[in-house]
MOPAC internal coordinates of N, CA, C and O (Angstrom, degrees):
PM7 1SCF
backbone

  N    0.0000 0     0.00 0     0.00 0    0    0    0
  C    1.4505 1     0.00 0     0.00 0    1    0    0
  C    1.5205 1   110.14 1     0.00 0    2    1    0
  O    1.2310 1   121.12 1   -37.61 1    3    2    1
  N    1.3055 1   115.47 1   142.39 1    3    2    1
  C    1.5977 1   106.16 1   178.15 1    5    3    2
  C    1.5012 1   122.82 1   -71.54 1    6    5    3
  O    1.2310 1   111.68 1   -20.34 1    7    6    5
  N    1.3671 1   133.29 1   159.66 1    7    6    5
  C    1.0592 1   127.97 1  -124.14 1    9    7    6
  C    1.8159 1    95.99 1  -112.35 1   10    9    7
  O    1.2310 1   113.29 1  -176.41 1   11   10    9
  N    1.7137 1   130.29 1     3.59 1   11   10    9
  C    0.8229 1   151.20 1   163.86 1   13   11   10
  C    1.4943 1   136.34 1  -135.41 1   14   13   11
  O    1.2310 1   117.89 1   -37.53 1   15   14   13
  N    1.3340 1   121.62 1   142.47 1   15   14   13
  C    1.0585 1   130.68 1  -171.44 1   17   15   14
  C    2.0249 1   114.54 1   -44.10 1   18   17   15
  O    1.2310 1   105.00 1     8.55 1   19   18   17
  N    0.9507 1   145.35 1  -171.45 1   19   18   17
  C    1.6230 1   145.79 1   177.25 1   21   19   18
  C    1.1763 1   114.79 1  -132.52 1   22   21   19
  O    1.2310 1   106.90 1   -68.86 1   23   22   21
  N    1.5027 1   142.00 1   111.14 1   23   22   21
  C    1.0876 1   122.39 1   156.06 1   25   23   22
  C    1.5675 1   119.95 1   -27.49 1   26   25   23
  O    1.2310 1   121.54 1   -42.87 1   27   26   25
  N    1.7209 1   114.65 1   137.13 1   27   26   25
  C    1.5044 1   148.73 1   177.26 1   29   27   26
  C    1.9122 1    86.15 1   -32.35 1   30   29   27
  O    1.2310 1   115.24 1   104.26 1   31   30   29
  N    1.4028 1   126.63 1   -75.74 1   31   30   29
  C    1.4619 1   100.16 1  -158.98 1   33   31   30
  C    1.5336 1   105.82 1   -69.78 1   34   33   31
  O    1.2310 1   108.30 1   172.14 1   35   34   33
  N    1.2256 1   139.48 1    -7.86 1   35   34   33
  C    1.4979 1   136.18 1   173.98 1   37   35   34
  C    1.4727 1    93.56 1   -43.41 1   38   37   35
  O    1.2310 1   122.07 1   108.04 1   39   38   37
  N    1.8583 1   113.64 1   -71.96 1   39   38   37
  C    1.3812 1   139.48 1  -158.46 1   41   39   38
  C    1.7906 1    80.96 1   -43.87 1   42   41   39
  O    1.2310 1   113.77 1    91.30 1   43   42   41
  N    1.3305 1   129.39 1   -88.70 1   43   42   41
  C    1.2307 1   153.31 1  -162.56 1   45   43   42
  C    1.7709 1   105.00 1   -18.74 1   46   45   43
  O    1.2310 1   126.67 1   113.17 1   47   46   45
  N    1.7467 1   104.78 1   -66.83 1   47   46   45
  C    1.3814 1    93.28 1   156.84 1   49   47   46
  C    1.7292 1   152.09 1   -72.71 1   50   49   47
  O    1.2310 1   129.07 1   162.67 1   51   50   49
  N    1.2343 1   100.12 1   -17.33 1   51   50   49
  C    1.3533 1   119.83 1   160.18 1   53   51   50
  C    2.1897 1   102.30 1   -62.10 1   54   53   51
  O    1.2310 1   125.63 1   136.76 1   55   54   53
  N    0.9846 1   106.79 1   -43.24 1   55   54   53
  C    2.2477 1   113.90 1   166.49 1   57   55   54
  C    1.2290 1   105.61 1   -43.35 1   58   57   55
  O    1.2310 1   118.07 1   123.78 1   59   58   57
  N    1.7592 1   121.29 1   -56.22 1   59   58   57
  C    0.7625 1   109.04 1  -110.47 1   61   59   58
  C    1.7714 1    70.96 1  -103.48 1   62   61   59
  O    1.2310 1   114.46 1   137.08 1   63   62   61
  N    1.5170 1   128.11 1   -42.92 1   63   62   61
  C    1.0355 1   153.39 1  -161.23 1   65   63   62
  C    1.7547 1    91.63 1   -64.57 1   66   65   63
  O    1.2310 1   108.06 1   170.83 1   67   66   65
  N    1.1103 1   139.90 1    -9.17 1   67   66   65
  C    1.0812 1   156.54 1  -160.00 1   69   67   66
  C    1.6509 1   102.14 1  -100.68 1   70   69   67
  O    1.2310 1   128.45 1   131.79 1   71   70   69
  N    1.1744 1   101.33 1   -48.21 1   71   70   69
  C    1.4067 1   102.50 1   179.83 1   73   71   70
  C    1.5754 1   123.19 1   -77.63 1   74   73   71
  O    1.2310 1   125.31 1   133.40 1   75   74   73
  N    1.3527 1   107.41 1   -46.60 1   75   74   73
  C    1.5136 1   119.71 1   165.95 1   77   75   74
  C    1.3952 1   112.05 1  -135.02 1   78   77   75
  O    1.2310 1   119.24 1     7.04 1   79   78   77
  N    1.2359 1   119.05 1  -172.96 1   79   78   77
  C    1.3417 1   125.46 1   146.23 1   81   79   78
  C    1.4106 1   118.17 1  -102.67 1   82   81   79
  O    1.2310 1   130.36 1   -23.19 1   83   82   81
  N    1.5573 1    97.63 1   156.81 1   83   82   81
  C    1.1746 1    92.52 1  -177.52 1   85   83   82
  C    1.9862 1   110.20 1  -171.04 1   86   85   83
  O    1.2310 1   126.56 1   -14.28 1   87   86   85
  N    1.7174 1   104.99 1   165.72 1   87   86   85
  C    1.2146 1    94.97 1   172.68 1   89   87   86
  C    1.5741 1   133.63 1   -91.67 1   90   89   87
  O    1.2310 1   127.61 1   -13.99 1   91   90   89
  N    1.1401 1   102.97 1   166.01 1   91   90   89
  C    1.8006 1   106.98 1  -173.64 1   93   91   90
  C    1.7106 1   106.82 1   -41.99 1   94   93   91
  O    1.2310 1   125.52 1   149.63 1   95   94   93
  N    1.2416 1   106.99 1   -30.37 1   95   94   93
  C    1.7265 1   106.19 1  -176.75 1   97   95   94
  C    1.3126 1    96.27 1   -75.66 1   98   97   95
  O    1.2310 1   114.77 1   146.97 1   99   98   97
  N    1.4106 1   127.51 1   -33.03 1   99   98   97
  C    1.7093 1   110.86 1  -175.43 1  101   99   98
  C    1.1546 1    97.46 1   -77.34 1  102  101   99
  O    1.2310 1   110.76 1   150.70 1  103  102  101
  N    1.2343 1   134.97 1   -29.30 1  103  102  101
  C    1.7994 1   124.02 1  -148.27 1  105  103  102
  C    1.3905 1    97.79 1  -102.57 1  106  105  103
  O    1.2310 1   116.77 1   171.12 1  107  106  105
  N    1.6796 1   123.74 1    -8.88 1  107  106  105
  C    1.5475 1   113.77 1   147.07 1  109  107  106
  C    1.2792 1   135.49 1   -97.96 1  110  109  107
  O    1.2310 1   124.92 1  -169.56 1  111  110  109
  N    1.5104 1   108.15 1    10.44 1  111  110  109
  C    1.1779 1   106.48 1   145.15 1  113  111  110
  C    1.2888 1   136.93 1  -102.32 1  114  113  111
  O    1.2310 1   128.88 1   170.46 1  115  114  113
  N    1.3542 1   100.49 1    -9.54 1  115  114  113
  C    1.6305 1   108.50 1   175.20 1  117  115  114
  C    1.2755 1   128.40 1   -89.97 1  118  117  115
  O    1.2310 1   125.49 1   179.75 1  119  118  117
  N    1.0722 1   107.06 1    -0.25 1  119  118  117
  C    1.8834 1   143.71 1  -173.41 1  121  119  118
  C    1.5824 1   124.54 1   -96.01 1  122  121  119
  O    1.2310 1   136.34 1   127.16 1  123  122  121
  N    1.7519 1    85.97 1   -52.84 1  123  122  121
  C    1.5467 1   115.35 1  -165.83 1  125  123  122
  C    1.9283 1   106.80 1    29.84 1  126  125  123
  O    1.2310 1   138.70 1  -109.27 1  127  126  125
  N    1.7665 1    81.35 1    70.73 1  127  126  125
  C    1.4731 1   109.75 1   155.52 1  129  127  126
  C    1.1133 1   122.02 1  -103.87 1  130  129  127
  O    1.2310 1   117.50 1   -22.35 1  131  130  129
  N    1.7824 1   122.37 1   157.65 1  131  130  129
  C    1.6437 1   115.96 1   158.63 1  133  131  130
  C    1.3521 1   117.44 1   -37.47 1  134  133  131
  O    1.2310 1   115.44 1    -1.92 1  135  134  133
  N    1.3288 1   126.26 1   178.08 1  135  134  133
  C    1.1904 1   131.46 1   143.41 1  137  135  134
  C    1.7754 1   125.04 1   -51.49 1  138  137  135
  O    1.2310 1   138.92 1   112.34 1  139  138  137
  N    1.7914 1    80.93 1   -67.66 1  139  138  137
  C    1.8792 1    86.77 1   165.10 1  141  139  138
  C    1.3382 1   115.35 1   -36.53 1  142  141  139
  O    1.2310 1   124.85 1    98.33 1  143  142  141
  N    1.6473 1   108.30 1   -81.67 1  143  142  141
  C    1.1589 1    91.92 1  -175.71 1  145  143  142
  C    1.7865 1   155.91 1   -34.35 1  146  145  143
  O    1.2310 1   136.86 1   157.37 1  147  146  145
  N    1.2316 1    84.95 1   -22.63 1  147  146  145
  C    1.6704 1   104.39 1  -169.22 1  149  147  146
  C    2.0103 1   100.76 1   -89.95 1  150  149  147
  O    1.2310 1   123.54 1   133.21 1  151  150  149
  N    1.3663 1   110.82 1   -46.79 1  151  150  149
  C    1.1092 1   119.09 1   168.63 1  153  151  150
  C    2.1075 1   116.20 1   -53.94 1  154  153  151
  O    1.2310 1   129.63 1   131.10 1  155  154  153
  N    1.0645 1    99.05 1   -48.90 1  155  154  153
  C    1.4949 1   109.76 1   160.53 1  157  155  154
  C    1.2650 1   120.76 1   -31.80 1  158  157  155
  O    1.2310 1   127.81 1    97.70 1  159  158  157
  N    1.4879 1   102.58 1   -82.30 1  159  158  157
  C    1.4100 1   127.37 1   148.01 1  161  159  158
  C    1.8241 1   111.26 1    -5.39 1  162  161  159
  O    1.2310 1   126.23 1    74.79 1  163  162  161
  N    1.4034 1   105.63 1  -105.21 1  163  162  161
  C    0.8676 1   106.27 1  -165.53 1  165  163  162
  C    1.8715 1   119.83 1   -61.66 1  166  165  163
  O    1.2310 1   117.84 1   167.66 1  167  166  165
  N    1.3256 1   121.72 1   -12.34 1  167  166  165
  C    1.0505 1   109.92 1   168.30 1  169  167  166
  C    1.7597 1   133.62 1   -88.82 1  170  169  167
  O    1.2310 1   130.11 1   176.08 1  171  170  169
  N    1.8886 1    98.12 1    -3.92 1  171  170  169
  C    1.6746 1    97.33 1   172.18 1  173  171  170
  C    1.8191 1    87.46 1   -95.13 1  174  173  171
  O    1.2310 1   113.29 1   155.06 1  175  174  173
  N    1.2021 1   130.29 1   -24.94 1  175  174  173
  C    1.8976 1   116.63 1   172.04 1  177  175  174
  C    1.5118 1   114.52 1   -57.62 1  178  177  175
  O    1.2310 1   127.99 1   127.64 1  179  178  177
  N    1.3450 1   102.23 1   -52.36 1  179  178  177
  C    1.7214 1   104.97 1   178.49 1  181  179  178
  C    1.8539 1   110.01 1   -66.01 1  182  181  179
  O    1.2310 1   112.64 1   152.32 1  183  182  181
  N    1.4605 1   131.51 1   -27.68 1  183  182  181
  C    1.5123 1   117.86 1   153.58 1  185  183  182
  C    1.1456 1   114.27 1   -73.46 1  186  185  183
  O    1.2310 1   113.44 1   146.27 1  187  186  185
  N    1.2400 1   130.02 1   -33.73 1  187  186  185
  C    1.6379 1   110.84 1  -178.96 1  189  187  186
  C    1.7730 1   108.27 1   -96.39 1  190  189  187
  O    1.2310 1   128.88 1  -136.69 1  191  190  189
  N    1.0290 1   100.50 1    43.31 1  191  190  189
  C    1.7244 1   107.83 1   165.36 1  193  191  190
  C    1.6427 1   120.17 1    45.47 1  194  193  191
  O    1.2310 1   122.24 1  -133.75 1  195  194  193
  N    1.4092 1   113.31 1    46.25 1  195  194  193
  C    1.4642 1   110.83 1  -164.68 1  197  195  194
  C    1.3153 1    90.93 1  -124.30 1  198  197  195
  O    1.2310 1   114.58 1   167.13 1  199  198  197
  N    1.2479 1   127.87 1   -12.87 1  199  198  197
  C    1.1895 1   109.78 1   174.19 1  201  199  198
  C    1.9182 1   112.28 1  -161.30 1  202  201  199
  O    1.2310 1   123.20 1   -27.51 1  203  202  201
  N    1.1690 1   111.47 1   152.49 1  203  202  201
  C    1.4709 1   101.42 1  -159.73 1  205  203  202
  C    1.3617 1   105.90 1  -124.36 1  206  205  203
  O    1.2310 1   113.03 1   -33.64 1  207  206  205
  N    1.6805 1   130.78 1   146.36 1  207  206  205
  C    1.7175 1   123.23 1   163.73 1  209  207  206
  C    1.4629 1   105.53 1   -90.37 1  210  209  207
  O    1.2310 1   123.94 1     3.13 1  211  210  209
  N    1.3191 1   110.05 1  -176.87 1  211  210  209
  C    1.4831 1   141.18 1  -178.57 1  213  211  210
  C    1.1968 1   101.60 1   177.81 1  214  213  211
  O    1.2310 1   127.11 1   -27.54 1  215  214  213
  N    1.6979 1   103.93 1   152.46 1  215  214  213
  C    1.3996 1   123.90 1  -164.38 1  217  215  214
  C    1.7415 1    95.74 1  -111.33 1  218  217  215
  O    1.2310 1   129.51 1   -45.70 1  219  218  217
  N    1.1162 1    99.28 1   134.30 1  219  218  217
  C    1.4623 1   113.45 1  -174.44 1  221  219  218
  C    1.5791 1   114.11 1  -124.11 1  222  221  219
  O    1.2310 1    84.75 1   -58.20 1  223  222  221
  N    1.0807 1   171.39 1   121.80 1  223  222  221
  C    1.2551 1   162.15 1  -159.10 1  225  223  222
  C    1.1027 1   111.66 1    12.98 1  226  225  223
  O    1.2310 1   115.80 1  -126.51 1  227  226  225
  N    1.5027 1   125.58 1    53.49 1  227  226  225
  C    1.7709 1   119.79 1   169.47 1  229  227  226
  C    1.6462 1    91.48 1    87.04 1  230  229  227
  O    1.2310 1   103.91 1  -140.70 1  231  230  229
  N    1.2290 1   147.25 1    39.30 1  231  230  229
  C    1.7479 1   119.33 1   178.26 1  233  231  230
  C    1.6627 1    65.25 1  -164.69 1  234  233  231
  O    1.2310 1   134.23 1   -24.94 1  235  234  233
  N    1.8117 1    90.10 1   155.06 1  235  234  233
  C    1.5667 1   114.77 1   167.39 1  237  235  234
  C    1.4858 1    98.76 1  -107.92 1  238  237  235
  O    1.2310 1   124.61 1   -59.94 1  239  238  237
  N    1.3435 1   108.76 1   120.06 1  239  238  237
  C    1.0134 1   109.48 1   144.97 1  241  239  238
  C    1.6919 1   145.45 1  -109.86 1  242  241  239
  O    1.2310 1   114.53 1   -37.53 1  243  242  241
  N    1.0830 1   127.97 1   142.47 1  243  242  241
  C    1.7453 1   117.05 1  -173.65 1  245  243  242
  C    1.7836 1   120.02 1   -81.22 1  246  245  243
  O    1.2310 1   139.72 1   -18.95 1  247  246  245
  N    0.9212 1    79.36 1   161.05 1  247  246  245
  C    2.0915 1    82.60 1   165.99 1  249  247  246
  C    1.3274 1   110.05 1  -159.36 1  250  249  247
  O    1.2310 1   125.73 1    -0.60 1  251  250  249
  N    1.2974 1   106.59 1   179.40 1  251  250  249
  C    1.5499 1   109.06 1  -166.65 1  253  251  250
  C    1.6287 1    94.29 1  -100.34 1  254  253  251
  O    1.2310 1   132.68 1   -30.22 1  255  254  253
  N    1.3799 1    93.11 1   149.78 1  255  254  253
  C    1.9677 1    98.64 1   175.86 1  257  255  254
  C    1.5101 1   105.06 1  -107.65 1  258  257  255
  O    1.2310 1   131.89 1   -24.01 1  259  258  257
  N    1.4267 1    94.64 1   155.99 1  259  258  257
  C    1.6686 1    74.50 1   165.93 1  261  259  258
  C    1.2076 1   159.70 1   -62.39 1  262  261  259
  O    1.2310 1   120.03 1   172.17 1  263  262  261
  N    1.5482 1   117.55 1    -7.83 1  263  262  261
  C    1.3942 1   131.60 1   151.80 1  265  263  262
  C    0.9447 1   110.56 1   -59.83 1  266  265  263
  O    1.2310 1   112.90 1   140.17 1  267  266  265
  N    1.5818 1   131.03 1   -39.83 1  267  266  265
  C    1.5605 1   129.07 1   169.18 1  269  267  266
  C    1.6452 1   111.75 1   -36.96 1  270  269  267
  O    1.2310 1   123.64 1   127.38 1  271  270  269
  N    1.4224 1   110.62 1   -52.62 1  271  270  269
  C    1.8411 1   118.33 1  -152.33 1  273  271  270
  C    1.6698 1    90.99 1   -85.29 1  274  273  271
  O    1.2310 1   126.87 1   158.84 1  275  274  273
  N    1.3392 1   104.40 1   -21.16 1  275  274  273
  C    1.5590 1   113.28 1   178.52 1  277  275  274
  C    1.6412 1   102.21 1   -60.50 1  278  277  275
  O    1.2310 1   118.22 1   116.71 1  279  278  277
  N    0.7632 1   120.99 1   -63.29 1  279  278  277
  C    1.5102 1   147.29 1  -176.37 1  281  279  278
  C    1.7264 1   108.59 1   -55.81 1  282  281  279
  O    1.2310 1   124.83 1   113.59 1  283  282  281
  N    1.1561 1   108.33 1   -66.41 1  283  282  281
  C    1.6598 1   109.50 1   156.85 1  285  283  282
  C    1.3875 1   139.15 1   -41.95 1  286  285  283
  O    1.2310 1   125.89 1   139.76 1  287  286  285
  N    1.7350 1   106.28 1   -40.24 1  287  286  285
  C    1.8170 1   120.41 1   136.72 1  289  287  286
  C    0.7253 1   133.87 1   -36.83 1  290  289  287
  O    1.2310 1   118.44 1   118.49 1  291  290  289
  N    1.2069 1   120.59 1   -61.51 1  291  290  289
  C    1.7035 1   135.66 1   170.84 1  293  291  290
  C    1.4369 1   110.19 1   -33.31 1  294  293  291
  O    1.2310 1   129.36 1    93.78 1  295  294  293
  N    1.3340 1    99.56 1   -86.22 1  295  294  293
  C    1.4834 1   130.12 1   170.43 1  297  295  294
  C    1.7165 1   111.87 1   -32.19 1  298  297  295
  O    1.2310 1   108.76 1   136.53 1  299  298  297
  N    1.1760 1   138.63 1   -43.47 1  299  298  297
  C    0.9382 1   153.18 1  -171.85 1  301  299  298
  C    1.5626 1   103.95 1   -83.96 1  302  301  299
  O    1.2310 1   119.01 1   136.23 1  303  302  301
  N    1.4751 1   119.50 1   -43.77 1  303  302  301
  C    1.3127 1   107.41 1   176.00 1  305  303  302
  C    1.8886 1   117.25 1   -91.22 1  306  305  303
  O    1.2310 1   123.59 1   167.72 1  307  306  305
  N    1.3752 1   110.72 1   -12.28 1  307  306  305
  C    1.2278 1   118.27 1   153.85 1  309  307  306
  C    1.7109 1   122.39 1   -47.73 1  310  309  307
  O    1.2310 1   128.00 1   127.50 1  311  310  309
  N    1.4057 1   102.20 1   -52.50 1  311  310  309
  C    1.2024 1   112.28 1   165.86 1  313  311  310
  C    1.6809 1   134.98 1   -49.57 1  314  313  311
  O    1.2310 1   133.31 1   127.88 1  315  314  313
  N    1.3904 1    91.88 1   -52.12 1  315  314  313
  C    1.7186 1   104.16 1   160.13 1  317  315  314
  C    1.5080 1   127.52 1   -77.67 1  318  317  315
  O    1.2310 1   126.39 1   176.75 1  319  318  317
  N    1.1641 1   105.32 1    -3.25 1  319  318  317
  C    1.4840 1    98.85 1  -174.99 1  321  319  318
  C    1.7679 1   114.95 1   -82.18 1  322  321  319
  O    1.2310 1   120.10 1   180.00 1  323  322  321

């Protein structure tokens, strides 16, 4: 697990990535994040292995890995505890 907490929109796309996959154009609109931000985002998740792309008809899209949903557990029971 990484060794620090995520800024709130990290958490948000790691939610959202949970539900489907999807591309950076959906996840800024479904977000209604910066660019930066979302790019941020997804490039300290994709080094710390929480979440992965693939190219699908010409578009990258991301998904959550399982260290991702690992991580969303965590977090989720942190929350409830």
């Amino acid at each position: 697990m990484p060794q620090n907490m995520y800024p709130i929109y990290y958490i948000q796309v790691l939610k959202q990535l949970e539900k489907n996959e999807s591309t950076k154009r959906e996840l800024l609109q479904k977000l209604n994040l910066t660019h930066n931000k979302l790019y941020r985002s997804l490039d300290r998740l994709l080094l710390d292995g929480l979440v992965t792309k693939e190219m699908k008809d010409g578009k990258e899209y991301y998904k959550l890995t399982e260290k991702g949903k690992q991580y969303l557990e965590l977090l989720k029971k942190l929350v409830n505890a």
